[in-house]
TORZA-973118 format. One line per field, with one value per residue: residue number from 1; residue in one letter; x, y, z of N, C-alpha, C in turn. Coordinates in Angstrom, 3 decimals, padded with zeros to 6 digits. Layout:
% residues N
n	[NUM_...] $
res	[a_...] $
n.px	[X_...] $
n.py	[Y_...] $
n.pz	[Z_...] $
ca.px	[X_...] $
ca.py	[Y_...] $
ca.pz	[Z_...] $
c.px	[X_...] $
c.py	[Y_...] $
c.pz	[Z_...] $
END
This chain:
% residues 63
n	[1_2_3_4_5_6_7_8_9_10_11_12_13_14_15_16_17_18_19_20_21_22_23_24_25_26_27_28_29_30_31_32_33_34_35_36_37_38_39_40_41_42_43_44_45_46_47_48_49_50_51_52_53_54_55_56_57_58_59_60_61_62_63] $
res	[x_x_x_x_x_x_x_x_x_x_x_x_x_x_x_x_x_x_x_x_x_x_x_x_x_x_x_x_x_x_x_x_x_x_x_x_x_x_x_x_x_x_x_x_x_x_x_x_x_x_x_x_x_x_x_x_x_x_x_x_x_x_x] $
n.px	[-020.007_-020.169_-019.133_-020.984_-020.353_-018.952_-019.527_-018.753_-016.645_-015.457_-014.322_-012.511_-010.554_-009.382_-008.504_-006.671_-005.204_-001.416_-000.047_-001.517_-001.431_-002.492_-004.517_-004.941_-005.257_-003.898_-003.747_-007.204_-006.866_-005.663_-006.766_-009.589_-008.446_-007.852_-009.848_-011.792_-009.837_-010.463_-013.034_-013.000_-011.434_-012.960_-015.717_-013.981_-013.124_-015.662_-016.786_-015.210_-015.918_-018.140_-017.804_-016.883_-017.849_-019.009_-019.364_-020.742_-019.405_-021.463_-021.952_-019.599_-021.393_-019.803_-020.040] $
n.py	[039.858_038.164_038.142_038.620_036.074_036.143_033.860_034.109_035.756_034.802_032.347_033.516_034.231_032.252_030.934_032.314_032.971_032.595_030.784_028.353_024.864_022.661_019.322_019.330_018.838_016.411_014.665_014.243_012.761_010.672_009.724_008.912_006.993_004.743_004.463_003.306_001.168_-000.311_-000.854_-002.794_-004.828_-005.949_-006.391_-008.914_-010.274_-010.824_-012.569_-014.595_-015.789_-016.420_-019.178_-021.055_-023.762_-025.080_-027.982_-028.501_-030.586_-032.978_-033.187_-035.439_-037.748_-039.120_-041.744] $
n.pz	[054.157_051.387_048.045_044.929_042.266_038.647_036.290_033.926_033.895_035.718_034.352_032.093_033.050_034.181_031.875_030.678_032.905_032.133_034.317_035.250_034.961_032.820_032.059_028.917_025.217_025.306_027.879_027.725_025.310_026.399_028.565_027.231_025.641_027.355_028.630_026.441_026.115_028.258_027.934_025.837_027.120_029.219_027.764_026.214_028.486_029.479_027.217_027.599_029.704_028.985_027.820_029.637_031.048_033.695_035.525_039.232_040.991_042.885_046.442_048.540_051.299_053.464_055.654] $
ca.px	[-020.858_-019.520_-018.867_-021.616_-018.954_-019.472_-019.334_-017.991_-015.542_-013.988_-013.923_-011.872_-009.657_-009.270_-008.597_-006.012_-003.712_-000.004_000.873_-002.237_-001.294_-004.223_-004.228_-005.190_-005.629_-003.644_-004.391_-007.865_-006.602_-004.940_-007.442_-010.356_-007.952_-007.888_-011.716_-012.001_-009.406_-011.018_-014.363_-012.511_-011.035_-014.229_-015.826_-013.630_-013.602_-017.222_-016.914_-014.141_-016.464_-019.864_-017.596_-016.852_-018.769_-018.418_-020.432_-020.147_-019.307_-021.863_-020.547_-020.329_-021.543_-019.036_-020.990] $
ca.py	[039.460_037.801_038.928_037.380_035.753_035.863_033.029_034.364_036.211_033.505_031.518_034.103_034.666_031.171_030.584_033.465_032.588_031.509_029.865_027.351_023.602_021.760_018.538_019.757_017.753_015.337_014.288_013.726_011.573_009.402_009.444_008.206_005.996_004.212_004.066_002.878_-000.037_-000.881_-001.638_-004.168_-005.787_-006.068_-007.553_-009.820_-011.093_-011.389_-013.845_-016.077_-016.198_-017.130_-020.084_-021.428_-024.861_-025.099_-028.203_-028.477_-032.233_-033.288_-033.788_-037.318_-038.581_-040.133_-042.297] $
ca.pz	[053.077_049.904_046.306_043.324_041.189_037.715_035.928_032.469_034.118_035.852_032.807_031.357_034.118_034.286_030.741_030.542_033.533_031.631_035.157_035.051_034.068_032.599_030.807_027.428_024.415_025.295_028.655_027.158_024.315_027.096_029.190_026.410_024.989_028.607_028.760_025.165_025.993_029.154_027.314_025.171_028.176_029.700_026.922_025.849_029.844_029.409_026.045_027.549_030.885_028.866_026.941_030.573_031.457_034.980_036.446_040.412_041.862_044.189_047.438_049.008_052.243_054.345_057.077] $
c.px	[-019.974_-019.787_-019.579_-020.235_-019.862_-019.093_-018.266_-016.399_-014.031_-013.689_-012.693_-010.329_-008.981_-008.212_-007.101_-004.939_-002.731_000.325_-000.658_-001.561_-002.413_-003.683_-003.874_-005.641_-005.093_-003.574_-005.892_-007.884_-006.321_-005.784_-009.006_-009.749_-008.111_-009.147_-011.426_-011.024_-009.316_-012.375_-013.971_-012.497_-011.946_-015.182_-015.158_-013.654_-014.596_-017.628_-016.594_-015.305_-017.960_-019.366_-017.174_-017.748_-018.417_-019.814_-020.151_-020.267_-020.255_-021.185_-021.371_-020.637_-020.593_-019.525_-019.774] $
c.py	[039.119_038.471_038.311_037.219_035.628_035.012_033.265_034.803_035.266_032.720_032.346_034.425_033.369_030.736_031.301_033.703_031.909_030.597_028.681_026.313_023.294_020.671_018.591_018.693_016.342_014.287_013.708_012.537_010.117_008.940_008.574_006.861_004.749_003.696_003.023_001.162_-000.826_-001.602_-002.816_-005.086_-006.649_-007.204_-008.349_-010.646_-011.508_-012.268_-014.886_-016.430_-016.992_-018.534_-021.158_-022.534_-025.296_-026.333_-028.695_-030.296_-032.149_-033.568_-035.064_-037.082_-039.362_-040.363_-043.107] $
c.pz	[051.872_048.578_045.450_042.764_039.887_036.659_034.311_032.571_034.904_035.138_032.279_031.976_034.397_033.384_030.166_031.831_033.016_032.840_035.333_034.420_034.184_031.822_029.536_026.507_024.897_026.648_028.196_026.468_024.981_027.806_028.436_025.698_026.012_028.984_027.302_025.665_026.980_029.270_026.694_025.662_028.987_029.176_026.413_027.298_029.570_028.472_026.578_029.353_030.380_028.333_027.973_030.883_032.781_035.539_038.197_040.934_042.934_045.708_048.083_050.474_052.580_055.678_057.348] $
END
């Protein structure tokens, strides 16, 4: 049979291991910064694609 775990406690236990690596702040920072300048990219694709006039050549008949 298993052990309830308790949620606070593994937070704390968690939180309070020195040998844990975690991102931290700055993983975050890099990681939002990355979103943030992937929206740009995005939209600005999506300007230079609406300014696009694309009309298609009929095609010929060769009898």
């Amino acid at each position: 049979m298993s052990t309830p775990v308790n949620p606070v406690q593994l937070a704390t236990a968690l939180a309070l291991d020195e040998a844990k690596v975690t991102p931290g702040l700055l993983g975050f920072v890099v990681f939002a910064a990355l979103g943030v300048a992937t929206w740009f990219l995005l939209k600005s694709m999506n300007a230079r694609f609406k300014k696009i006039d694309f009309a298609e050549q009929p095609e010929r008949e060769d009898d």
